[in-house]
C-alpha positions as CSV (number, residue, x, y, z in Angstrom):
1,X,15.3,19.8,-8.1
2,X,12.3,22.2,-8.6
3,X,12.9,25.8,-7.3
4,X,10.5,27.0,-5.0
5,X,7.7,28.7,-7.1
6,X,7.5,32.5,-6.2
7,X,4.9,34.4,-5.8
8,X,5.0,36.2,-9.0
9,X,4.4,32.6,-10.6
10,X,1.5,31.8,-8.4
11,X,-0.3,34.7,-9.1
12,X,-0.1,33.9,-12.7
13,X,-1.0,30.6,-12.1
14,X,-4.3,32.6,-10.3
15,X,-4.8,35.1,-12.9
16,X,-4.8,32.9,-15.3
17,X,-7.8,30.5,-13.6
18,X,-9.4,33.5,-12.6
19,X,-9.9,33.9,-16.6
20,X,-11.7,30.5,-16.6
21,X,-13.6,31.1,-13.5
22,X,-11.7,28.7,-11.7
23,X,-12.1,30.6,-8.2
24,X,-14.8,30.0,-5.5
25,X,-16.8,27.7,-3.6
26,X,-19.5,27.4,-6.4
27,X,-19.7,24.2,-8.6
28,X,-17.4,23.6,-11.3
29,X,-15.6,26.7,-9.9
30,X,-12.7,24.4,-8.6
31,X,-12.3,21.8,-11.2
32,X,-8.2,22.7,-11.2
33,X,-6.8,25.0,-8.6
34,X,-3.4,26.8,-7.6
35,X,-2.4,23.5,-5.9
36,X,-3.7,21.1,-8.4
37,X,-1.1,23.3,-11.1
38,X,1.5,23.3,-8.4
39,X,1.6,20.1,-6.9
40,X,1.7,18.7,-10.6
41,X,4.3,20.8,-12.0
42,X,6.8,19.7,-8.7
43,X,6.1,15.8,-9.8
44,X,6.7,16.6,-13.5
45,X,8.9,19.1,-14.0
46,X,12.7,19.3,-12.9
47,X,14.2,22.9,-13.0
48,X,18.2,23.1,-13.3
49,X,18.3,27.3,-13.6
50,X,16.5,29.8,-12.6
51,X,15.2,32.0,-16.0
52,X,12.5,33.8,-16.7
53,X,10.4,31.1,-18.6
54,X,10.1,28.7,-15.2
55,X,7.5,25.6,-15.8
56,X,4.7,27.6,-14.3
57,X,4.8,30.8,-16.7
58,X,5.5,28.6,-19.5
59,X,2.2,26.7,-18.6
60,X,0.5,30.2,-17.9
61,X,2.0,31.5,-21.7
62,X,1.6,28.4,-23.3
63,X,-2.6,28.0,-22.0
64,X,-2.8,31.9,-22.6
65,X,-2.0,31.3,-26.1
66,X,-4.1,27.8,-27.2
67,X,-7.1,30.1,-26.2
68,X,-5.9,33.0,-28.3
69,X,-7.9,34.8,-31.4
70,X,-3.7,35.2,-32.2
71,X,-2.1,31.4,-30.8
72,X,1.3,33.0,-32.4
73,X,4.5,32.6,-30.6
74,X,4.8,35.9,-31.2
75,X,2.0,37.0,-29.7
76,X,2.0,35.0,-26.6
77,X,5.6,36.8,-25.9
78,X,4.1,39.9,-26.6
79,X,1.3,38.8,-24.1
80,X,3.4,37.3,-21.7
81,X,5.9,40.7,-21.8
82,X,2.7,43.1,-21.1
83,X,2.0,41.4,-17.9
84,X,5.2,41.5,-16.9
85,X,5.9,45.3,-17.4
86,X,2.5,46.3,-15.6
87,X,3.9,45.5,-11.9
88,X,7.5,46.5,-13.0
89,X,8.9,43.6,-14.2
90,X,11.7,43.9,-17.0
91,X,10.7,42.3,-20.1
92,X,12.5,39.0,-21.3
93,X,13.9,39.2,-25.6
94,X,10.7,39.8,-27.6
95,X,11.9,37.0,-29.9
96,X,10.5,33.6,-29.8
97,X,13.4,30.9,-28.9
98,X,13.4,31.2,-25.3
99,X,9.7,30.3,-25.3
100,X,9.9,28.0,-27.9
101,X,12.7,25.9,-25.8
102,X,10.6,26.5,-22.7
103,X,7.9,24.9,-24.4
104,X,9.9,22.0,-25.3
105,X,11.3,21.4,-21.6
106,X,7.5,20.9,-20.5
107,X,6.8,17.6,-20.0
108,X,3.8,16.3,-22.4
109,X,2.7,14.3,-19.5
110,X,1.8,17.4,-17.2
111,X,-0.9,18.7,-19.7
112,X,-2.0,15.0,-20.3
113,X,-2.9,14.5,-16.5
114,X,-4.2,18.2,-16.5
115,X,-6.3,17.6,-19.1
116,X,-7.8,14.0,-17.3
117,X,-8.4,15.5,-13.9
118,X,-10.8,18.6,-15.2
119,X,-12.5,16.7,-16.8
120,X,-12.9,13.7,-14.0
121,X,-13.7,17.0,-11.7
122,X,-16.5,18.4,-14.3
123,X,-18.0,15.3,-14.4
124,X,-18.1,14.3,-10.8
125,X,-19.9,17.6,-10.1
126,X,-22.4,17.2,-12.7
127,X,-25.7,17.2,-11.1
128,X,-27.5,14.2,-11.2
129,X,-30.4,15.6,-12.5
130,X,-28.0,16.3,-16.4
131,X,-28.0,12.7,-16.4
132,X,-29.7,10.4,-18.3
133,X,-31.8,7.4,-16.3
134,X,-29.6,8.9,-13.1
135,X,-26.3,7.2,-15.3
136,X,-23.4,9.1,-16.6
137,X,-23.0,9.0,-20.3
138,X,-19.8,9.0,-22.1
139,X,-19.3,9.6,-25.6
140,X,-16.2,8.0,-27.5
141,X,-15.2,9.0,-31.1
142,X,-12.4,9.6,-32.8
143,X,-10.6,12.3,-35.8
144,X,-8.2,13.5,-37.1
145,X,-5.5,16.2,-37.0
146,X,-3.5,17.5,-39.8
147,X,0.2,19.2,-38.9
148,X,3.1,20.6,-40.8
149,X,4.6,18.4,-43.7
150,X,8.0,17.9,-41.8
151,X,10.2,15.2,-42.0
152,X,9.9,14.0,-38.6
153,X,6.3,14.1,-38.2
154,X,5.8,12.3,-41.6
155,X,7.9,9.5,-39.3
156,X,5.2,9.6,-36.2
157,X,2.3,10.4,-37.9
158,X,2.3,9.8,-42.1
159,X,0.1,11.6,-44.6
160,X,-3.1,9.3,-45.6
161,X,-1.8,6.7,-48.3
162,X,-4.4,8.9,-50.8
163,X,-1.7,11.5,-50.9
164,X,1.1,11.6,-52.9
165,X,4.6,12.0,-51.5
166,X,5.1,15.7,-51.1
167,X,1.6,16.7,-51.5
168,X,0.1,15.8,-48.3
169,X,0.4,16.3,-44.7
170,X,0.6,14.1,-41.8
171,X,-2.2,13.1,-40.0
172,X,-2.9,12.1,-36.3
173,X,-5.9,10.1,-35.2
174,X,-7.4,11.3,-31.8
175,X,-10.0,9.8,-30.1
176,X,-11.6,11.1,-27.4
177,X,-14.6,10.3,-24.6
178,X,-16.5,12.9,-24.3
179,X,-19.5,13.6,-21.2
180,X,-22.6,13.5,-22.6
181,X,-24.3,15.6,-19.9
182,X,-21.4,18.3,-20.0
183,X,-19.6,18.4,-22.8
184,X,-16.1,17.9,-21.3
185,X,-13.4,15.7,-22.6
186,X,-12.5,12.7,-20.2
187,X,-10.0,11.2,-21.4
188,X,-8.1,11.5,-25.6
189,X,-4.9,9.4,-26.8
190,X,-3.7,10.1,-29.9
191,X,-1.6,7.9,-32.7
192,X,-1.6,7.1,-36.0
193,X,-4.0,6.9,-39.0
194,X,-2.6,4.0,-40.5
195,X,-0.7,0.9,-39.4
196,X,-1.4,-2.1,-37.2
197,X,-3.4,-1.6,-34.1
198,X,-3.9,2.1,-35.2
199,X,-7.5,2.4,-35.8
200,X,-9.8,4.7,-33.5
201,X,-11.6,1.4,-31.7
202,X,-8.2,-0.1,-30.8
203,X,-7.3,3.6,-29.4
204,X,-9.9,3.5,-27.2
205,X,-9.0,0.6,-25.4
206,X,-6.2,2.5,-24.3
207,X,-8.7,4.3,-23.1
208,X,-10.8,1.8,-21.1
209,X,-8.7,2.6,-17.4
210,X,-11.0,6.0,-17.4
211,X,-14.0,4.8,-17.4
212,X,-16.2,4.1,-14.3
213,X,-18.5,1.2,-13.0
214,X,-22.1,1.8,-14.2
215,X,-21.3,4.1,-17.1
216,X,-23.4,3.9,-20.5
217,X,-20.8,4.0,-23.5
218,X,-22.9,5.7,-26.6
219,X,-20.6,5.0,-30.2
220,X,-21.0,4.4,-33.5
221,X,-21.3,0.7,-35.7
222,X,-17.1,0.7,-36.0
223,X,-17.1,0.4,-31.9
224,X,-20.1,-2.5,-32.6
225,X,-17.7,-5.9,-32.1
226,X,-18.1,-8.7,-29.6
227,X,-15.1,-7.4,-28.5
228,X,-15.6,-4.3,-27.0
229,X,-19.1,-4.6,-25.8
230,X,-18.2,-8.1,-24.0
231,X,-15.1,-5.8,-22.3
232,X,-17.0,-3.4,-21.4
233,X,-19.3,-5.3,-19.6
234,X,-16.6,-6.9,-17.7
235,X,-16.1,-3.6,-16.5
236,X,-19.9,-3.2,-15.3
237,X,-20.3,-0.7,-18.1
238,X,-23.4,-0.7,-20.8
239,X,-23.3,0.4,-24.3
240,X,-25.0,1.7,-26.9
241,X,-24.0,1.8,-30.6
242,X,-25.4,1.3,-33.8
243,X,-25.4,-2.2,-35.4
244,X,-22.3,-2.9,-37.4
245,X,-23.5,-3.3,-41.1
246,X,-22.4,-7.0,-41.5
247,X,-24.3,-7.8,-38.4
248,X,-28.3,-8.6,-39.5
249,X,-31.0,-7.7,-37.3
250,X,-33.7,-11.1,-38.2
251,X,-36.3,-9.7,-35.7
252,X,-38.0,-13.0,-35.8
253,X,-35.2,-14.6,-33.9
254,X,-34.3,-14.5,-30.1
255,X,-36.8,-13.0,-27.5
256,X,-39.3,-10.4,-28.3
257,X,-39.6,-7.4,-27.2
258,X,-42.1,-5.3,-28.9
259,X,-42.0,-4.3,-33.0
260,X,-38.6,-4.5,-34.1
261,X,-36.9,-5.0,-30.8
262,X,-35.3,-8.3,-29.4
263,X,-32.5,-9.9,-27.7
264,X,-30.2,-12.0,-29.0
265,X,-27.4,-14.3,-28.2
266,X,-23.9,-12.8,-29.8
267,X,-21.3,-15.6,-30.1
268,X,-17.6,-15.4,-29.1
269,X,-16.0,-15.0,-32.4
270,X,-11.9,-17.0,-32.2
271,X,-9.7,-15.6,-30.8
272,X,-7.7,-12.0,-33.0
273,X,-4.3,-11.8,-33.5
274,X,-4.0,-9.1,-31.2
275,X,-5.7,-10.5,-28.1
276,X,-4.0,-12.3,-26.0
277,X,-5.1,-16.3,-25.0
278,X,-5.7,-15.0,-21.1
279,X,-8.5,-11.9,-21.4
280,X,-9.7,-14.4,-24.3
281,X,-10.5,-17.1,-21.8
282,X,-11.8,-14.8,-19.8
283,X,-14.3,-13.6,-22.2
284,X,-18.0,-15.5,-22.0
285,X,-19.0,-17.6,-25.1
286,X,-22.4,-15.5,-25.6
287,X,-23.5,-12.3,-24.3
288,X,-27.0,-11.0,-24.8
289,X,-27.6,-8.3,-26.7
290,X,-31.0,-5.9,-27.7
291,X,-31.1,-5.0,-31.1
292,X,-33.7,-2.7,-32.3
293,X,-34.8,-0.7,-35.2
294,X,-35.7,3.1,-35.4
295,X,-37.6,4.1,-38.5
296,X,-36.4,7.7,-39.5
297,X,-40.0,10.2,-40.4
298,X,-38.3,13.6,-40.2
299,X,-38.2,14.7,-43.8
300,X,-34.4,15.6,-45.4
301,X,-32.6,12.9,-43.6
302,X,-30.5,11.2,-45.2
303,X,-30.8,7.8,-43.1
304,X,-34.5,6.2,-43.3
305,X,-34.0,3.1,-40.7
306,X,-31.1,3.0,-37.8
307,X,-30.6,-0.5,-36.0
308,X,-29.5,0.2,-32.9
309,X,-27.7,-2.4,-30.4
310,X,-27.5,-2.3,-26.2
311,X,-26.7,-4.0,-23.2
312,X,-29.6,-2.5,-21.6
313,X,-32.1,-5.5,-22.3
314,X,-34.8,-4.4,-19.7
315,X,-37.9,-3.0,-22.1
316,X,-39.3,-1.6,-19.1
317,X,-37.1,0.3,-17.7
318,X,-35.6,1.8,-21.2
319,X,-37.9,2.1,-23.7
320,X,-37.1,1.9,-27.2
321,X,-38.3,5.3,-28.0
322,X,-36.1,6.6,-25.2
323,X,-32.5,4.4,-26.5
324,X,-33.2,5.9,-29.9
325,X,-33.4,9.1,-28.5
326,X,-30.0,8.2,-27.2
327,X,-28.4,6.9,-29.9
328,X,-29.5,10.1,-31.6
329,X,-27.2,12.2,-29.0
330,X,-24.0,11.0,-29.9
331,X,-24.4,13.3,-33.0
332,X,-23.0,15.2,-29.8
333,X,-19.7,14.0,-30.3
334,X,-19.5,15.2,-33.9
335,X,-20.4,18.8,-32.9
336,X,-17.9,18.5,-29.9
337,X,-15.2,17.6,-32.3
338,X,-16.1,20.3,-34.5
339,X,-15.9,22.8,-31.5
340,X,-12.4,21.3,-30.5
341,X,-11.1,21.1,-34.1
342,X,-12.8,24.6,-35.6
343,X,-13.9,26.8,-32.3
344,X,-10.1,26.1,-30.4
345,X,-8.5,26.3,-33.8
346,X,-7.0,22.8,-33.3
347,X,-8.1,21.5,-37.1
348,X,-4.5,22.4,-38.6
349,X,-2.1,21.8,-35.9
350,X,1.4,24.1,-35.9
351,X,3.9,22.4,-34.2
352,X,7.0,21.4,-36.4
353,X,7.6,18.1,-34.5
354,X,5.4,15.2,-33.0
355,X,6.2,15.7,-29.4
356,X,4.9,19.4,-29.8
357,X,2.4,18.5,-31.6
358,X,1.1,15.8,-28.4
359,X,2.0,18.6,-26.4
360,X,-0.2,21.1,-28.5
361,X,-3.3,18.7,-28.5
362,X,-2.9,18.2,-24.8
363,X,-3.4,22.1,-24.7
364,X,-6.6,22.9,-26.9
365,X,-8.1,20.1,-24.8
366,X,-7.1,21.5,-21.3
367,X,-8.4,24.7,-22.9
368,X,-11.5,23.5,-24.3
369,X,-12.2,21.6,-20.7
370,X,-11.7,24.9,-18.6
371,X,-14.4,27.0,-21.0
372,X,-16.7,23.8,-20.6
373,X,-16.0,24.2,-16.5
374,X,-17.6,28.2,-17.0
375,X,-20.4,26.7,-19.3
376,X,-21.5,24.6,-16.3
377,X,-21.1,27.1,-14.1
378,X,-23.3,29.8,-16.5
379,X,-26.0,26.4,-16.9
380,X,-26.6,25.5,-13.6
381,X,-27.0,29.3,-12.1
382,X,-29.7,30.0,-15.1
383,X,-31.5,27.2,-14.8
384,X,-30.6,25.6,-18.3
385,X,-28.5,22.6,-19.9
386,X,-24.6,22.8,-20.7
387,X,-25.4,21.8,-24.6
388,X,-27.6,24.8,-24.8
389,X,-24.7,27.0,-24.5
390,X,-22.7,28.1,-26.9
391,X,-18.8,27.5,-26.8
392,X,-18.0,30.2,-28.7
393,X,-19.9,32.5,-27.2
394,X,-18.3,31.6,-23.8
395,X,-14.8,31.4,-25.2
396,X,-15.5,35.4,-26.4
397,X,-17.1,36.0,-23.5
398,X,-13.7,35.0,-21.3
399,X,-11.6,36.3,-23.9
400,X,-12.8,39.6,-23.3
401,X,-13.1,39.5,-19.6
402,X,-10.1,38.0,-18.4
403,X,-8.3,41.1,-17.8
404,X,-11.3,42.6,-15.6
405,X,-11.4,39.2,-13.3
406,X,-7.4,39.3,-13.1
407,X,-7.3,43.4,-12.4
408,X,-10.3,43.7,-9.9
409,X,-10.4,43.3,-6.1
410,X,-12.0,40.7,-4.6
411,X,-14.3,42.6,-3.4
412,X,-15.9,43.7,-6.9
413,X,-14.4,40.3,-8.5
414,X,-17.9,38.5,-7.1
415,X,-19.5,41.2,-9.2
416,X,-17.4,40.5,-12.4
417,X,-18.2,37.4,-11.8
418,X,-21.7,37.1,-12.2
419,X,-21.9,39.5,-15.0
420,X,-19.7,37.0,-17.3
421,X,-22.1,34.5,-16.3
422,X,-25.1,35.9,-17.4
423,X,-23.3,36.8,-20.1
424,X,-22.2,33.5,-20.9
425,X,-25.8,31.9,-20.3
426,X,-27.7,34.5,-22.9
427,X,-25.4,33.2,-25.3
428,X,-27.7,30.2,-26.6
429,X,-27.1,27.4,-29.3
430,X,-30.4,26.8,-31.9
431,X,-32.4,25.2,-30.8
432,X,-33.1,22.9,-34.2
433,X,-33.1,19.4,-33.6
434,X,-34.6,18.7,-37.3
435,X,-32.0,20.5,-38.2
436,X,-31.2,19.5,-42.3
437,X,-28.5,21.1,-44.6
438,X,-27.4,20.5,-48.2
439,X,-23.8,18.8,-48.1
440,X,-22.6,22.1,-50.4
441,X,-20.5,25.0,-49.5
442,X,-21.8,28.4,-51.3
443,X,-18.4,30.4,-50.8
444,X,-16.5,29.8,-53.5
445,X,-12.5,29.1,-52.8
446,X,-9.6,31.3,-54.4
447,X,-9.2,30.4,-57.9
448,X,-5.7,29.1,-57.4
449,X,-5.0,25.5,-59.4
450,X,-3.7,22.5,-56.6
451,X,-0.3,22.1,-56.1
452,X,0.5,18.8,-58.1
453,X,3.8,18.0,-57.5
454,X,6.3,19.2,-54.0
455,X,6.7,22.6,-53.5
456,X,10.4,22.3,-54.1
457,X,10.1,20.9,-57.9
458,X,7.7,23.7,-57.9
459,X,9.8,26.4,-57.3
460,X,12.7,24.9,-59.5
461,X,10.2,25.0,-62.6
462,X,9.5,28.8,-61.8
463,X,13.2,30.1,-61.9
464,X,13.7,27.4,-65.3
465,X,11.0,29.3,-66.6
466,X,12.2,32.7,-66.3
């Protein structure tokens, strides 16, 4: 049974949401609280003896460290130890295995349903006004993760079949559903990159319980099946993707709509092997579609004509002008995943085993949620839109003030508060939407030859040699 959680924990628990913002009354200033932390850790978390690495300061460590310029071990002791010593505490062993086993004792599942309820907080206080025809728009792509090449996560997660034995690295697919209007991530599952039922669109059906009445899905052509869009709509939710290449658009057909825009019938397809004969049933045998072209003008793009396909079948009320403009915003979801993968330092994983490596993906996003939470706040007081802030700015900008909002009474805290704000808010993205960029790097790499065969056979070569 869980040990009563002490004060010393809770204040962590409070110093380290105090770094996020996450203290107040204002909007998106409670989007995870004391209690949330605390009530979740007593459901997940059984304690057996009491030690100095307790579920909530290896949660506090653990968070400290995915958000880290040094995400160490090493340093997150060393972090962990200097806020102990400051009211008097002893320090624990300097050395890493007590935090490393602490680590391991937390339940994946705690960070899993952390990482879920910011971000269904963060979106349900998004103002209205960041939506887009008053609807909430959700994102949903998908990419990848490379981790250490260890046996066992070869075994959960194996290297893409390009690689040769040896020479690559494993590889987890993780697709997320992202807020258009916020940035935050709503809800991820991860799995593997190759195998049956492993590709990123049968992921997201996992990930079809999270969604809400009256969304607007916004994906790519690989999300573009009968399938999903005639599931979705059993759900009351709309879509927009682009039109799967070995679907073609014969404007002539079906009803007219204006130039290049119709709507047509889409036939059920028999039934896949991995459907089963019920929900098939249950599916209609046509749903009506919109498909509609957009004509690319801006010079340097790549791609000269998009066909884009939607539930939304009511010319009047959304335009074609304004559904291209859409589509055009789930580009958001590619710079999101950048920020994730690049920004929170998530692109090459650490963790020596696949459970800490879920456990370390659950972290970057409950990370990368609580810096979106400050972003809103830093938007909505200055008058501007989440997107136009930078993450990276705001991640420094927290970075550097998180021992100011922990330290200072809350009396000046309010002050504090509003300075990392501002700060936060001047820290703007480009604003280039025409944006267009050779696919070339001008930085050349080391001049080191690629490793051709395993490291081992390598190694053995070298001491032959000499």
């Amino acid at each position: 049974m869980l040990h009563a959680i002490g004060r010393t924990a809770v204040a962590q628990v409070q110093s380290l949401l105090r770094g996020f913002l996450q203290e107040g009354s204002c909007p998106f200033s409670t989007v995870l609280t004391v209690k949330d932390l605390v009530d979740l850790i007593r459901q997940e978390c059984v304690e057996t003896s009491e030690r100095i690495f307790t579920p909530v300061v290896t949660l506090w460590t653990f968070l400290r460290q995915m958000h880290s310029d040094a995400p160490s071990c090493r340093a997150a002791v060393a972090r962990l130890n200097a806020t102990r010593v400051a009211p008097g505490l002893a320090p624990c062993s300097p050395l890493t295995s007590g935090y490393c086993k602490a680590r391991q004792r937390l339940p994946a599942t705690l960070r899993h349903r952390l990482v879920h309820l910011s971000g269904q907080r963060l979106q349900q206080q998004t103002p209205t006004a960041w939506h887009w025809h008053g609807r909430a728009v959700k994102i949903v792509d998908g990419s990848g993760g490379s981790m250490p090449d260890t046996e066992a996560n070869q075994q959960a997660y194996p290297q893409p079949g390009s690689q040769a034995p040896g020479l690559g690295f494993p590889v987890a697919r993780i697709v997320v559903v992202v807020s258009l209007a916020c940035g935050a991530v709503l809800a991820a599952t991860v799995g593997r990159i190759k195998g049956k039922q492993t590709s990123a669109l049968m992921l997201f059906h996992d990930l079809h319980a999270h969604l809400e009445r009256d969304d607007v899905i916004l994906a790519d052509r690989f999300s573009c099946s009968y399938w999903e869009v005639a599931l979705l709509l059993g759900l009351g939710i709309d879509v927009v993707m682009r039109l799967h290449q070995r679907r073609v658009a014969d404007f002539r057909r079906g009803q007219g709509l204006g130039h290049e825009d119709h709507v047509v019938p889409w036939t059920k397809p028999k039934q896949p092997a991995w459907m089963d004969e019920a929900t098939y049933t249950a599916l209609p045998a046509t749903i009506e579609m919109r498909e509609l072209q957009v004509r690319v003008t801006q010079r340097g793009f790549r791609t000269r004509v998009v066909l884009v396909a939607t539930t939304l079948l009511d010319a009047k009320v959304c335009t074609k002008e304004e559904l291209a403009g859409l589509y055009r915003a789930r580009w958001h979801a590619e710079l999101d995943l950048r920020a994730i993968k690049q920004t929170m330092q998530m692109d090459v994983l650490r963790c020596q085993t696949p459970a800490m490596v879920r456990k370390e993906i659950w972290g970057h996003l409950l990370v990368y949620n609580l810096i979106r939470a400050a972003m809103a706040q830093a938007a909505l007081r200055q008058g501007v839109l989440p997107r136009q802030v930078s993450l990276q700015g705001a991640r420094q900008t927290l970075e550097a003030f998180r021992s100011s909002l922990s330290r200072t009474s809350p009396t000046q805290r309010e002050g504090v508060i509003q300075m990392v704000l501002s700060a936060i808010a001047q820290h703007r993205v480009g604003t280039r939407p025409d944006r267009y960029e050779p696919r070339a790097v001008k930085r050349r790499p080391k001049p080191y030859p690629l490793l051709r065969m395993p490291r081992q056979q390598a190694r053995a070569r070298l001491t032959q040699a000499a």
